[in-house]
DSSP file (Angstrom, degrees, kcal/mol; ACC not computed):
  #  RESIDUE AA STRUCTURE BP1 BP2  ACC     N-H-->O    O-->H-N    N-H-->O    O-->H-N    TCO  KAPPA ALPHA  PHI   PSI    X-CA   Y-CA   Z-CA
    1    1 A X    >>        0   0    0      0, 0.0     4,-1.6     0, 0.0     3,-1.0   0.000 360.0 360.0 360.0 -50.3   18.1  -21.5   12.7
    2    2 A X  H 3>  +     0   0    0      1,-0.2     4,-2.0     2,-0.2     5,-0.0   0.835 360.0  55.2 -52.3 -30.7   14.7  -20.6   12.2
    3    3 A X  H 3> S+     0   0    0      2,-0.2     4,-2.6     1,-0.2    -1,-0.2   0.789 104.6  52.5 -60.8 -33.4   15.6  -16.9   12.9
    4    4 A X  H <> S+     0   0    0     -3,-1.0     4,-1.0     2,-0.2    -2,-0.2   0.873 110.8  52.3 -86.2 -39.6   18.5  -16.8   10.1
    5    5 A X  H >X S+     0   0    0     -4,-1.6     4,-2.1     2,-0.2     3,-0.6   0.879 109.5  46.3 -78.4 -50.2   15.7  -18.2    7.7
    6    6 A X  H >X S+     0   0    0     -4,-2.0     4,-2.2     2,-0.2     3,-1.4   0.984 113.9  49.3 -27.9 -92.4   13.5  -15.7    8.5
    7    7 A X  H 3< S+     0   0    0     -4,-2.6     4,-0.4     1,-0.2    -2,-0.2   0.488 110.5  45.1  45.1 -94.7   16.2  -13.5    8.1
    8    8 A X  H <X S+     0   0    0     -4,-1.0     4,-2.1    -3,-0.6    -1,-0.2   0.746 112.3  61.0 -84.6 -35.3   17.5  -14.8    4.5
    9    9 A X  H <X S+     0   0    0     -4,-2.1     4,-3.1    -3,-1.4    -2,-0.2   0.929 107.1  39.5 -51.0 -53.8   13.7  -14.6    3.8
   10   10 A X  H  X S+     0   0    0     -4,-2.2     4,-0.6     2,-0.2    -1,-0.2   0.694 111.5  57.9 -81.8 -15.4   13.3  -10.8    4.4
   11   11 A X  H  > S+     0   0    0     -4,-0.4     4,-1.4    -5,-0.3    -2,-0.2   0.831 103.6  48.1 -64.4 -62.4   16.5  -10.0    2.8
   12   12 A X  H >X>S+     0   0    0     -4,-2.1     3,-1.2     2,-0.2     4,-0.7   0.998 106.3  63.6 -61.0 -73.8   15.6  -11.5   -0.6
   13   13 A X  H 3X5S+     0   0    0     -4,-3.1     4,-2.9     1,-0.3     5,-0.2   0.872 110.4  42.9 -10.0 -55.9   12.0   -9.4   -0.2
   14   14 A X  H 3X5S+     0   0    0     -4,-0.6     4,-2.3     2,-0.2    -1,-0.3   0.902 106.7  52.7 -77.6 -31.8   14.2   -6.5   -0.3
   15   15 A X  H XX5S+     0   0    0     -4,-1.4     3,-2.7    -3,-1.2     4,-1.1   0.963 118.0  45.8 -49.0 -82.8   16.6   -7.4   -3.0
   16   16 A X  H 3X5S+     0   0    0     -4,-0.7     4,-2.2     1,-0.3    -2,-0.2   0.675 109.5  46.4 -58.0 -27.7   13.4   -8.0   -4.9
   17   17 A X  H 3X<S+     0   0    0     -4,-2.9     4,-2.0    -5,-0.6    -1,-0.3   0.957 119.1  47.0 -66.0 -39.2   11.5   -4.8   -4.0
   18   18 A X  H <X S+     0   0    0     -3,-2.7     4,-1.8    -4,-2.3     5,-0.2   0.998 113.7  50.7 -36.1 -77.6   15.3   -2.9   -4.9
   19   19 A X  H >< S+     0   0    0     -4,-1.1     3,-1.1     2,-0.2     4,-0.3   0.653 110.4  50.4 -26.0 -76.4   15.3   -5.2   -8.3
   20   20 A X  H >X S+     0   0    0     -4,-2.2     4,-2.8     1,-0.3     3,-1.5   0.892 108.7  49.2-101.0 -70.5   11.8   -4.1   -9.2
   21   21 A X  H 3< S+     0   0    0     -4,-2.0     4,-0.4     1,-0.2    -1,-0.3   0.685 105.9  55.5  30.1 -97.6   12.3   -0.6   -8.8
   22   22 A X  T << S+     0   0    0     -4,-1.8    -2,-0.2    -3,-1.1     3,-0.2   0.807 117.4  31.4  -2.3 -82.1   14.9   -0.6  -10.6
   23   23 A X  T <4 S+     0   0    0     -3,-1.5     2,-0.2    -4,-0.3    -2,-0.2   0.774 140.5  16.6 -92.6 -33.2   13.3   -2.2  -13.6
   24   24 A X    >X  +     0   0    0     -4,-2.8     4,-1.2    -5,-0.1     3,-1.2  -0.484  60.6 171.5-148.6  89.1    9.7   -0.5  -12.7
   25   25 A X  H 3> S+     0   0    0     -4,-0.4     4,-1.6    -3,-0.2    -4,-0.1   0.591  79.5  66.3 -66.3  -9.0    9.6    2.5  -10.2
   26   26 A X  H 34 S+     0   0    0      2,-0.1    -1,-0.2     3,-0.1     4,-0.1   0.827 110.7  31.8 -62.6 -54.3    6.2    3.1  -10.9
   27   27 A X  H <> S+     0   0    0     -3,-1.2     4,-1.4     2,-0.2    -2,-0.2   0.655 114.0  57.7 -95.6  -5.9    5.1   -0.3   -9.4
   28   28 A X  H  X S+     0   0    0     -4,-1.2     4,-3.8    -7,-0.2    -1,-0.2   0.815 110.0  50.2 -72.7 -31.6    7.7   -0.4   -6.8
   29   29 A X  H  X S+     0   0    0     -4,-1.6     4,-1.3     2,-0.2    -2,-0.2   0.695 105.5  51.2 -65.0  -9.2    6.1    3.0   -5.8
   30   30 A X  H  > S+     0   0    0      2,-0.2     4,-3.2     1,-0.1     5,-0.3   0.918 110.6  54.5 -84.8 -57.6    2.3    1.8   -5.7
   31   31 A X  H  X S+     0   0    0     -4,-1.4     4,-3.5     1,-0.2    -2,-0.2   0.916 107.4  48.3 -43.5 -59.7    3.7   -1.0   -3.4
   32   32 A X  H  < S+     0   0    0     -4,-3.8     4,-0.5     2,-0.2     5,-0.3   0.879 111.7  48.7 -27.5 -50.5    5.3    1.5   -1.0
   33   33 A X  H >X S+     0   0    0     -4,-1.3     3,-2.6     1,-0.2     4,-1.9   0.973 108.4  53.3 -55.2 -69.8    2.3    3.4   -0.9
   34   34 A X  H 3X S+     0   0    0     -4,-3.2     4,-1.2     1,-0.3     2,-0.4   0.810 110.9  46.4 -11.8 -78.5    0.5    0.3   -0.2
   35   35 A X  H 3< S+     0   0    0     -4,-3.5     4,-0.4    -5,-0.3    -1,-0.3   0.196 105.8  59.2 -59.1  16.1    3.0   -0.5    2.8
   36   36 A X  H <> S+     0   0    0     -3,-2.6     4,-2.5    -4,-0.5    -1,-0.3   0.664 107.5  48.1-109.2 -65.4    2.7    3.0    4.2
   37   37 A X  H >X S+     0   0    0     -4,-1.9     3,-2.9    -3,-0.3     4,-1.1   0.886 112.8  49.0 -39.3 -79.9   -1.2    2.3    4.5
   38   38 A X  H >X S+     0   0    0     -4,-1.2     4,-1.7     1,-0.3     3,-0.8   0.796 107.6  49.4 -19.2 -88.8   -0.6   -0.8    6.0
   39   39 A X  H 3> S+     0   0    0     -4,-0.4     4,-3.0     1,-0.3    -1,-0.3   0.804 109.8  53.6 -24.2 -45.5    1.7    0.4    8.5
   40   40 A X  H <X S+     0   0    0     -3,-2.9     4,-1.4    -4,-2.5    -2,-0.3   0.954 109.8  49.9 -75.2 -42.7   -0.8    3.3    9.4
   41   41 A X  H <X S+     0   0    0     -4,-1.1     4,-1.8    -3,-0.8     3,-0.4   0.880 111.5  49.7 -46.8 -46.1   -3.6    0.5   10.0
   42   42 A X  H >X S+     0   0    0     -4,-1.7     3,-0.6     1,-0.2     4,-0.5   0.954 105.5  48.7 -50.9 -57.8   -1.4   -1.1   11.9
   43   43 A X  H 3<>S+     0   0    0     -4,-3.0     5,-2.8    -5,-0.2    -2,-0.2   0.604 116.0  55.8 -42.9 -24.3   -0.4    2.0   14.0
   44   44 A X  H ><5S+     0   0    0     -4,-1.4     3,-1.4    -3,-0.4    -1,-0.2   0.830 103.8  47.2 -38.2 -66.2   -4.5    2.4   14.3
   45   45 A X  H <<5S+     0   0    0     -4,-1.8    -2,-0.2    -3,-0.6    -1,-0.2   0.500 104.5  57.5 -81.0  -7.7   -5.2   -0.4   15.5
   46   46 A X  T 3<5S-     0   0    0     -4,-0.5    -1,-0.3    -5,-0.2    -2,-0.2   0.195 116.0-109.9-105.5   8.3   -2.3   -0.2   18.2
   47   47 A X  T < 5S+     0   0    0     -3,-1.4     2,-0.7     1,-0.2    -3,-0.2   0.854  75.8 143.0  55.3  20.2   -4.3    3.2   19.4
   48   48 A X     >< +     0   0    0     -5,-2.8     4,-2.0    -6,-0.1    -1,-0.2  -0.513  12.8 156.2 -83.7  71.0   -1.1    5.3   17.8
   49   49 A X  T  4  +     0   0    0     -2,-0.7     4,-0.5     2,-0.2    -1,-0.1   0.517  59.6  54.9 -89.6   8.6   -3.2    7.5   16.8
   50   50 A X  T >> S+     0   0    0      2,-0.2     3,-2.7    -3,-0.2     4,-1.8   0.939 117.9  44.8 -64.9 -88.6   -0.8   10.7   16.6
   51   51 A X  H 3> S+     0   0    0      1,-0.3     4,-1.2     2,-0.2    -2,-0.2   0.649 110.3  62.8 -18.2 -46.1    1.7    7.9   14.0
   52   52 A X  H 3X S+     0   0    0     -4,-2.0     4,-1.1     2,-0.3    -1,-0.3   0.631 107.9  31.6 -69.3 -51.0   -1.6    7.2   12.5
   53   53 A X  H <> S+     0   0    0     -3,-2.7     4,-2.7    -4,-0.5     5,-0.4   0.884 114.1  56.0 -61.6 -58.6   -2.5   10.6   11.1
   54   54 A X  H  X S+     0   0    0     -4,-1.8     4,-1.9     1,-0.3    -2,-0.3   0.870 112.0  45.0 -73.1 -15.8    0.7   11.8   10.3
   55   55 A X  H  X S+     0   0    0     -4,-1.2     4,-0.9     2,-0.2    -1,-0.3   0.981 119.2  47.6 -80.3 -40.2    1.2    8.5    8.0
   56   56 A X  H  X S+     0   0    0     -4,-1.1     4,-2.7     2,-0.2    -2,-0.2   0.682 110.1  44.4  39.0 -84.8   -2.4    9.2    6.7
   57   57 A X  H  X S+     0   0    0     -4,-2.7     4,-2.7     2,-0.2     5,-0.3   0.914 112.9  56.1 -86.7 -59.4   -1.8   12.8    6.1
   58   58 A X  H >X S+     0   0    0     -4,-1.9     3,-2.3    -5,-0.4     4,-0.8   0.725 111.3  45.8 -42.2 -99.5    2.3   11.5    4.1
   59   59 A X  H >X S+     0   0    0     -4,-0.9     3,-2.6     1,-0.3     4,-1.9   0.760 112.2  52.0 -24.3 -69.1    0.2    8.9    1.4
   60   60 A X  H 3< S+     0   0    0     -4,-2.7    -1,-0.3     1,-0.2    -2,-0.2   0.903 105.6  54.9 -67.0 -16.6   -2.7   12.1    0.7
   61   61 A X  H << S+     0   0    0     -4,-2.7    -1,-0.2    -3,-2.3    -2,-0.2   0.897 118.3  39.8 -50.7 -31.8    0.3   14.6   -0.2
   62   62 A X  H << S+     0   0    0     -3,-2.6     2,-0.2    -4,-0.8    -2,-0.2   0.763 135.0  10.2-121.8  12.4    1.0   12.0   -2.4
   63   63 A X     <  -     0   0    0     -4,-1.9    -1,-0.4     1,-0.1     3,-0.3  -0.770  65.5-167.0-144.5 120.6   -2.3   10.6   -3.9
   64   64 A X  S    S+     0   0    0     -2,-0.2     2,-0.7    -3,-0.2     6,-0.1   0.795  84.3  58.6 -53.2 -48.5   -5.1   13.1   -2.9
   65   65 A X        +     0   0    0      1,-0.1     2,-1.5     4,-0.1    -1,-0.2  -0.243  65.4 137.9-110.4  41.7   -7.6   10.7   -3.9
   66   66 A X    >>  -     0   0    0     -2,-0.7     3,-1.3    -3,-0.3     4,-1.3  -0.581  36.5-164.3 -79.3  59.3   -6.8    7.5   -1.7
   67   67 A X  H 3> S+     0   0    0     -2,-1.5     4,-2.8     1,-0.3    -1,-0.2   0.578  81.0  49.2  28.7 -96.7   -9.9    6.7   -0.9
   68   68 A X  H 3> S+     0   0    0      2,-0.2     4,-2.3     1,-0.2     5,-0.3   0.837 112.1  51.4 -51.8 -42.7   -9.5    4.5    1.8
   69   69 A X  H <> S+     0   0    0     -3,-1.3     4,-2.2     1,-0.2     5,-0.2   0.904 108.8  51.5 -41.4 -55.8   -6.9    7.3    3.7
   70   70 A X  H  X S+     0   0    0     -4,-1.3     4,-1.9     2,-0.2     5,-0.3   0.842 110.2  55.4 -77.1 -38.4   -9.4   10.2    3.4
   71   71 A X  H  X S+     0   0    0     -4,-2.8     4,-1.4    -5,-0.3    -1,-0.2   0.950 114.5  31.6 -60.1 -48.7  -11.9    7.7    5.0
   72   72 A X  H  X>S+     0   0    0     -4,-2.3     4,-1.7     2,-0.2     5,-0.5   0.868 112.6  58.2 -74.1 -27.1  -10.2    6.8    8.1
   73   73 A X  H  X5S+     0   0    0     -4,-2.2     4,-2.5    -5,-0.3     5,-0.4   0.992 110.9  46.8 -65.3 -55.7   -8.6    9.9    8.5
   74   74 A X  H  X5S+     0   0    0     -4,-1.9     4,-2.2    -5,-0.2     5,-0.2   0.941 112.9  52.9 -31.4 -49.0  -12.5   11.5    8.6
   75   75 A X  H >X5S+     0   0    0     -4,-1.4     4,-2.9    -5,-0.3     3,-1.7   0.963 110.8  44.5 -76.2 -92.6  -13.4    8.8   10.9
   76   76 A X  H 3X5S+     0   0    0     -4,-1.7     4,-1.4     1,-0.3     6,-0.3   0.887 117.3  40.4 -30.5 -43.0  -10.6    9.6   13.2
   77   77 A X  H 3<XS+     0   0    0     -4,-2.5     5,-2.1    -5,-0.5    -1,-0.3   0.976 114.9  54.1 -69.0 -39.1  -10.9   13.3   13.3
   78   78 A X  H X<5S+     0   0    0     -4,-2.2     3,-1.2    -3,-1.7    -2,-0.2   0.754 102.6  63.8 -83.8 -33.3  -14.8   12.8   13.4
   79   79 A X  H 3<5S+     0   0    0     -4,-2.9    -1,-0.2     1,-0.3    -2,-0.2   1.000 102.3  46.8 -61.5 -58.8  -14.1   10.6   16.4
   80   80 A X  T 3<5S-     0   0    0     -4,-1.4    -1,-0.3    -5,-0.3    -2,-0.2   0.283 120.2-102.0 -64.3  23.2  -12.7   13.2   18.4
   81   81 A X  T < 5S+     0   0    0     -3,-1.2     2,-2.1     1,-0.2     3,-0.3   0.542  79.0 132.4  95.3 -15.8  -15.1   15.5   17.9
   82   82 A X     >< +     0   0    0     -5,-2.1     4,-1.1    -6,-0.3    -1,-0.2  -0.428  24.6 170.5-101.1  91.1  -13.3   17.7   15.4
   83   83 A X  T  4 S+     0   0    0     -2,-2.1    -1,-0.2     1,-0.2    -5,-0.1   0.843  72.1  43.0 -68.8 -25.9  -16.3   17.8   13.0
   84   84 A X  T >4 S+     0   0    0     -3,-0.3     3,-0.9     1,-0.3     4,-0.3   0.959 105.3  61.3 -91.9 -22.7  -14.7   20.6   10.7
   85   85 A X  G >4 S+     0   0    0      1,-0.3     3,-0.8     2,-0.2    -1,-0.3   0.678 105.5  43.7 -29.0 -48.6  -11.5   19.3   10.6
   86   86 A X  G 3< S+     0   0    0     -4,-1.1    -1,-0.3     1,-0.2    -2,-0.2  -0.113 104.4  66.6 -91.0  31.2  -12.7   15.7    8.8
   87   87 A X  G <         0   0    0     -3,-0.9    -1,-0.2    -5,-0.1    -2,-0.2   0.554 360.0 360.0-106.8 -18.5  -14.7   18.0    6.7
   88   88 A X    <         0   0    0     -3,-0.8    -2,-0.2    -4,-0.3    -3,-0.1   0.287 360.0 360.0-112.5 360.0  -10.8   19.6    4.9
């Protein structure tokens, strides 16, 4: 039961995130972005760090100036050595 609630739970999330959309694609888009980050912190933190870039590298095609993205993504490149690489 508890699975089906879950479920019904995450299924209404998505109606709403549709709904909003919908009515303001602007702020449905900022969330997405959001959950793109996320996802890539998550992939980070799971040492996928191939997934990790290339979700990264998707979000700054589509805000250059993401701060936080352009930091880790430095950080990561810079980890491996590839000093001129985090520098572009």
């Amino acid at each position: 039961m508890k699975k089906v609630v879950n479920v019904l739970k995450r299924t209404s999330h998505i109606l709403y995130a549709e709904q909003a959309h919908q009515v303001e694609p602007a702020y449905a888009n900022s969330i997405l972005i959001t959950m793109h980050y996320n996802l890539a912190r998550v992939c980070e933190a799971s040492f996928e760090f191939n997934k990790t870039e290339t979700l990264y590298k998707e979000n700054l095609r589509e805000h250059s100036k993401y701060v936080d993205c352009v930091i880790h993504l430095g950080s990561m490149v810079h980890d491996r050595g590839q000093i001129y690489s985090a520098s572009h």
